[in-house]
C-alpha positions as CSV (number, residue, x, y, z in Angstrom):
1,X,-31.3,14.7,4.0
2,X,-27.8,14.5,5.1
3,X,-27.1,11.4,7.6
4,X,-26.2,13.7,10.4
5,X,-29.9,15.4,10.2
6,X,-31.4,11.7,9.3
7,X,-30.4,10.4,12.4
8,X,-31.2,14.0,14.5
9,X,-35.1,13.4,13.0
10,X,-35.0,9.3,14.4
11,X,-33.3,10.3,17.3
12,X,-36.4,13.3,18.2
13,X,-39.1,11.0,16.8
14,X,-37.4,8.0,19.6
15,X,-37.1,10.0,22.4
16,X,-40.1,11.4,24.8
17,X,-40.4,15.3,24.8
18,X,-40.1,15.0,28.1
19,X,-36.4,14.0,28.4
20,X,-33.7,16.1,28.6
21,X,-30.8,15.3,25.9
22,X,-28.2,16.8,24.0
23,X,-28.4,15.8,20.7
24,X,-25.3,16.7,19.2
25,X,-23.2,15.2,22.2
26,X,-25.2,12.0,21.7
27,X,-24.8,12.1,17.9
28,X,-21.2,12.7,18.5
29,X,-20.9,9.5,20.6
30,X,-22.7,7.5,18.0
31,X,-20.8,8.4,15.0
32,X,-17.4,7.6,18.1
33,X,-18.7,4.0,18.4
34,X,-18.7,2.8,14.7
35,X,-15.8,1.0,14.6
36,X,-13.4,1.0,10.9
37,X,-11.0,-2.1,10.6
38,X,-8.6,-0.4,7.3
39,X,-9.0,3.1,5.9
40,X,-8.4,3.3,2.3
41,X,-7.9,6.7,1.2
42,X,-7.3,8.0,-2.2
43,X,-6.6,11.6,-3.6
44,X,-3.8,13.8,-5.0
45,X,-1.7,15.4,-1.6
46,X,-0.1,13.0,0.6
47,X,-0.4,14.6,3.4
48,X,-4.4,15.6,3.4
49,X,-5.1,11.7,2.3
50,X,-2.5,10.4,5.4
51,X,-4.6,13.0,7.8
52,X,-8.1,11.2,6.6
53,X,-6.9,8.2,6.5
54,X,-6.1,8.4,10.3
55,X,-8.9,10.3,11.3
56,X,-11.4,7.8,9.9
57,X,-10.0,5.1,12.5
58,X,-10.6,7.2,15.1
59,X,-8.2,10.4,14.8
60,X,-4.4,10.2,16.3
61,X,-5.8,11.0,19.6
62,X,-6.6,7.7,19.7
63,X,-3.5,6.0,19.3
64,X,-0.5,8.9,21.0
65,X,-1.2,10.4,24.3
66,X,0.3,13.8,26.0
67,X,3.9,12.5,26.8
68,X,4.1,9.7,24.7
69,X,7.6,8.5,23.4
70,X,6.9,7.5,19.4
71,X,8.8,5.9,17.1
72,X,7.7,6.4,13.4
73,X,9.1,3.6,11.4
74,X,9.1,4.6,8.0
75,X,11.3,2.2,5.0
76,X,14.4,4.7,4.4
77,X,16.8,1.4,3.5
78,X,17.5,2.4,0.0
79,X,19.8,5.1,-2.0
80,X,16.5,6.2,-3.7
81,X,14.6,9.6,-4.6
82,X,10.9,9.2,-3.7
83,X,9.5,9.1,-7.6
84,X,11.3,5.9,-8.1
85,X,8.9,4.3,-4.8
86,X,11.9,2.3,-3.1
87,X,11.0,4.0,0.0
88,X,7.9,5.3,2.1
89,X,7.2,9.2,0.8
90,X,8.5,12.1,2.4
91,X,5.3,13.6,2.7
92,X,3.4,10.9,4.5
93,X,6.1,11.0,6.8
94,X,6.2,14.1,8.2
95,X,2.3,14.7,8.2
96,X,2.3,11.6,10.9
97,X,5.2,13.4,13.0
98,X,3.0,16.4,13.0
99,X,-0.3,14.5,13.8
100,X,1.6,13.0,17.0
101,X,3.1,16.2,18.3
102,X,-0.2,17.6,18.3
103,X,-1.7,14.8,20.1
104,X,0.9,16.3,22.8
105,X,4.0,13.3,21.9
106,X,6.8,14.4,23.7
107,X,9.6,13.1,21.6
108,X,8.8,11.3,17.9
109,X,11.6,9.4,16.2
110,X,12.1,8.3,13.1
111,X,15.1,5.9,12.2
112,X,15.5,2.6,10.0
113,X,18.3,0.5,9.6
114,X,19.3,0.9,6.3
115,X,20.7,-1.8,3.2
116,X,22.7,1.3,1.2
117,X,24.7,3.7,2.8
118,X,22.3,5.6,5.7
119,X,24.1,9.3,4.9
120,X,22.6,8.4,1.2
121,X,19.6,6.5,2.0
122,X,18.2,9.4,4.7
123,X,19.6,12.2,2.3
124,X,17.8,11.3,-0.9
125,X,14.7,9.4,0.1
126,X,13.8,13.0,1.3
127,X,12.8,11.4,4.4
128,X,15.9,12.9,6.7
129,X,14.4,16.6,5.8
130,X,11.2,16.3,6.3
131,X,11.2,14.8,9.0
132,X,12.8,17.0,11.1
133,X,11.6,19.8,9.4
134,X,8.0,18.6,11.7
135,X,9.9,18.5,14.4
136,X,11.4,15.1,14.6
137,X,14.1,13.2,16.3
138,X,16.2,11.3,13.0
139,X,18.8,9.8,13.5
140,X,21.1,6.6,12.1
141,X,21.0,3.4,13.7
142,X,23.6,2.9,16.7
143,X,24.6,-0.8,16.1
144,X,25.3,-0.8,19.7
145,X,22.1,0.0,20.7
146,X,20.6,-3.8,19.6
147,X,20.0,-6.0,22.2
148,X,19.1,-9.7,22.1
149,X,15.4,-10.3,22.6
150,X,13.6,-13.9,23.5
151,X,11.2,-14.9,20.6
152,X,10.3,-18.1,21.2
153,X,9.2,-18.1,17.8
154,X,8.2,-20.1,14.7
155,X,11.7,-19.9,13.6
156,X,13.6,-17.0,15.8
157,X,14.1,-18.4,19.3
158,X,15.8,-14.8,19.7
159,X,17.2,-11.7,17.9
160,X,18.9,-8.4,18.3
161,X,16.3,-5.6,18.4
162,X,16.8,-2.2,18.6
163,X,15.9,-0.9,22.2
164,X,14.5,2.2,21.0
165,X,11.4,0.9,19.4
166,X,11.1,-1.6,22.4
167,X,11.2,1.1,24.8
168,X,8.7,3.5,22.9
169,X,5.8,4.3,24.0
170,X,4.1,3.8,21.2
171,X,5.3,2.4,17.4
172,X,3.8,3.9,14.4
173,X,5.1,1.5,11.2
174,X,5.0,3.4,8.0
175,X,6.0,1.0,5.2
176,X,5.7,1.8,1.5
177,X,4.1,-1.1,-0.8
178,X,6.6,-2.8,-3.6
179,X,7.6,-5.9,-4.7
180,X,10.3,-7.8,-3.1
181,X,12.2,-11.0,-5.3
182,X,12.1,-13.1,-2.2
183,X,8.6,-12.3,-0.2
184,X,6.9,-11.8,-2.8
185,X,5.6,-8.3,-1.5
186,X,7.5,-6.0,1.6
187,X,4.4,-4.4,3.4
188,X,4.1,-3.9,7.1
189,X,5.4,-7.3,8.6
190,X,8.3,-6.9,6.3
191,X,9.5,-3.4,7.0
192,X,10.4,-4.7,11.0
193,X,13.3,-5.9,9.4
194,X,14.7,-2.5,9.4
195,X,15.3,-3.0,13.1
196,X,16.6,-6.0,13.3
197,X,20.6,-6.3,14.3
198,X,22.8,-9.0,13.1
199,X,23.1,-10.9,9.5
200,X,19.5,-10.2,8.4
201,X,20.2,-12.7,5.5
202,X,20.4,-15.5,8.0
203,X,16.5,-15.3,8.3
204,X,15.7,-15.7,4.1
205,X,15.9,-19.7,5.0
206,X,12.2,-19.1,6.7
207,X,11.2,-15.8,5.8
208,X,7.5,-16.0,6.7
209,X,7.9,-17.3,9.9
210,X,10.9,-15.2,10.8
211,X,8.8,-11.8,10.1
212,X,5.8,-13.3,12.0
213,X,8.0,-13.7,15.1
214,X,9.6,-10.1,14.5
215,X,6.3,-8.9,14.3
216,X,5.0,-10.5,17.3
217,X,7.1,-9.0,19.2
218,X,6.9,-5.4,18.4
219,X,2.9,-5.2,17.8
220,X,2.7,-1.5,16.3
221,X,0.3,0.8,17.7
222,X,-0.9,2.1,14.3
223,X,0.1,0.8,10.7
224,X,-0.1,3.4,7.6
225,X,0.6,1.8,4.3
226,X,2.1,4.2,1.9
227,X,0.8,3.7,-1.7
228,X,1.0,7.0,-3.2
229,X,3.4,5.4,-5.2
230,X,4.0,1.8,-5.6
231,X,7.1,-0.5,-6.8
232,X,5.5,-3.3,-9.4
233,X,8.7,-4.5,-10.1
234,X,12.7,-5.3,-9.3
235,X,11.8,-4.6,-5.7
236,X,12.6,-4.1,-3.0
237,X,15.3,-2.0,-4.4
238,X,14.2,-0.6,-7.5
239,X,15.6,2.2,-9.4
240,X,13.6,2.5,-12.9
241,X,10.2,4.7,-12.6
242,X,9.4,2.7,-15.2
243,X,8.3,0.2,-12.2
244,X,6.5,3.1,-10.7
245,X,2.6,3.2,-10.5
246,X,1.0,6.1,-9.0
247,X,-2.0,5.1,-6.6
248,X,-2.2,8.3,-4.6
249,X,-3.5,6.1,-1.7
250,X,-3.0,5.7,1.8
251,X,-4.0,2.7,3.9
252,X,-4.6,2.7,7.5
253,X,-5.0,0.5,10.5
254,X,-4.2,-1.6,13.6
255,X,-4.1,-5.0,12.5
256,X,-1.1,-5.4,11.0
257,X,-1.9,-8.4,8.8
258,X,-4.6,-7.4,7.5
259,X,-3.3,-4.0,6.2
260,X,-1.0,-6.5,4.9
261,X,-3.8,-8.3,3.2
262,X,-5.5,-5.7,1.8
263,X,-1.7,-4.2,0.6
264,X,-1.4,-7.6,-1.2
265,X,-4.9,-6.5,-3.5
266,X,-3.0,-3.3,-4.5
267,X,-1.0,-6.0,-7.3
268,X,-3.9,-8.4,-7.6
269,X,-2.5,-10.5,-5.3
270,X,-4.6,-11.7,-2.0
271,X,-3.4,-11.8,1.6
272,X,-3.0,-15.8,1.2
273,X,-0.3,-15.7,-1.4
274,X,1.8,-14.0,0.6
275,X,3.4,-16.7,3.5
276,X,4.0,-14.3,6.4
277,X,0.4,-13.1,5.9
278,X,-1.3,-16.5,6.0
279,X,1.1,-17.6,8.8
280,X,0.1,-14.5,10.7
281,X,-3.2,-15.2,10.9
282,X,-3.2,-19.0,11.7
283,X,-0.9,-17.7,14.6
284,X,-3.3,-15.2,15.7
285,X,-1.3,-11.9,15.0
286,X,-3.9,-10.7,12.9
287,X,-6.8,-11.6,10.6
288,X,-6.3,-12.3,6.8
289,X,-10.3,-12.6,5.3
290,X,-11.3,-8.9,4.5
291,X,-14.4,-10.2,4.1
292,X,-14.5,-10.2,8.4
293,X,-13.3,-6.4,8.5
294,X,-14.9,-3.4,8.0
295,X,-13.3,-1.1,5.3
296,X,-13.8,2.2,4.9
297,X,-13.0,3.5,1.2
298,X,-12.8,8.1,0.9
299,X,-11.8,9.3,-2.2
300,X,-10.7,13.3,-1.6
């Protein structure tokens, strides 16, 4: 007995015969209210593992609405192809633009501000053609469209952000997993940096903190973690795919910390070696201990 029929026979053996009830609609609303903190999906196409991985949080609909405004961050800041895992894949990219036009988004764009040349960066991370291939707005960053924001922070009191993913309806972040020589690991919290303005190396002095106040202030709506392919080493730039590990996986959820801290068990690592992580959650942004969340593991 499947669990769909096992709880149709509790359900009939519950209820009095002489109750109306509509047993699918009510099975339907069951299966609705079980709640899944991360989604950890496994298998060989990026897109069909990026489509489960959403829909076992509760399906796109969820998140975008008819009319929404969404900006789907991916990392597209290095002069990289996607084998050699520098930046988020192509492929997880565009299935999430295509999930949020047909939840009815009226515009979704897809921009980063870049460390190599962006012409490069957008051309041969594969991201540029993909994404508007599914429909997508991509564009390169207009430097003049940073403004400075009030952070009140652990360390930022303010920064230039880029008005477009602070007037967005809704922010999708899309980082890709790797290593990173001075935060250890660049997951979620450190992918915000792509939309920061100014002399980003002014915030390497207090790194942690810094990307807990970035992150603060732009609280994604929905956080995918790409590890179909994932840098172990010379990150964040990479180049050798000798570096390369092929996971196949896609990670999803709301909380951005603790995708964060379950990204960090992808190199045997745990959410409290990383900084911003454990400073995340003593600030509230999120919650480190897996142990507290509900993960749901699908291998396709």
């Amino acid at each position: 007995m499947n669990r769909r029929d096992f709880i149709k026979t509790t359900l009939i053996a519950g209820l009095s015969v002489s109750i109306p009830i509509n047993l699918d609609s009510l099975i339907g609303n069951l299966a609705a209210s079980e709640t899944v903190d991360i989604a950890v999906v496994q298998g060989i196409s990026p897109a069909m593992i990026t489509t489960a991985a959403v829909n076992a949080i509760g399906g796109i609909s969820r998140f975008i609405s008819r009319g929404d405004i969404v900006v789907v961050k991916p990392n597209i800041g290095w002069d990289r192809t996607p084998e050699q895992a520098a930046n988020t894949n192509p492929e997880v990219v565009s299935t999430i633009v295509k999930m949020c036009y047909e939840a009815g988004a009226r515009t979704v764009k897809v921009f980063d501000r870049t460390c190599n040349d962006p012409r490069r960066c957008y051309k041969q991370s594969g991201i540029a053609d993909a994404a508007r291939n599914a429909g997508a707005d991509v564009k390169y960053v207009d430097e003049r469209k940073f403004k400075n924001v009030r952070l009140d922070g652990l360390a930022l009191k303010e920064w230039p952000l880029y008005t477009e993913i602070l007037e967005a309806d809704k922010v999708i972040n899309v980082p890709i997993a790797k290593t990173h020589g001075l935060a250890t690991l660049t997951l979620g919290m450190k992918n915000w940096m792509g939309v920061m303005g100014g002399w980003r190396g002014r915030i390497h002095q207090r790194l942690d903190k810094s990307l807990v106040d970035i992150a603060k202030a732009i609280k994604p709506t929905l956080t995918i973690l790409d590890a179909v392919r994932i840098l172990t080493a010379n990150g964040p730039q990479g180049g050798s795919v000798n570096d390369v590990r092929l996971l196949n996986t896609v990670i999803s959820g709301t909380d951005q910390v603790a995708i964060d801290s379950f990204g960090a068990t992808l190199f045997g690592l745990t959410g409290d070696d990383l900084g911003y992580v454990r400073i995340g959650d003593q600030a509230g942004l999120g919650v480190m201990d897996l142990s507290r969340l509900k993960i749901k593991k699908i291998i396709m």
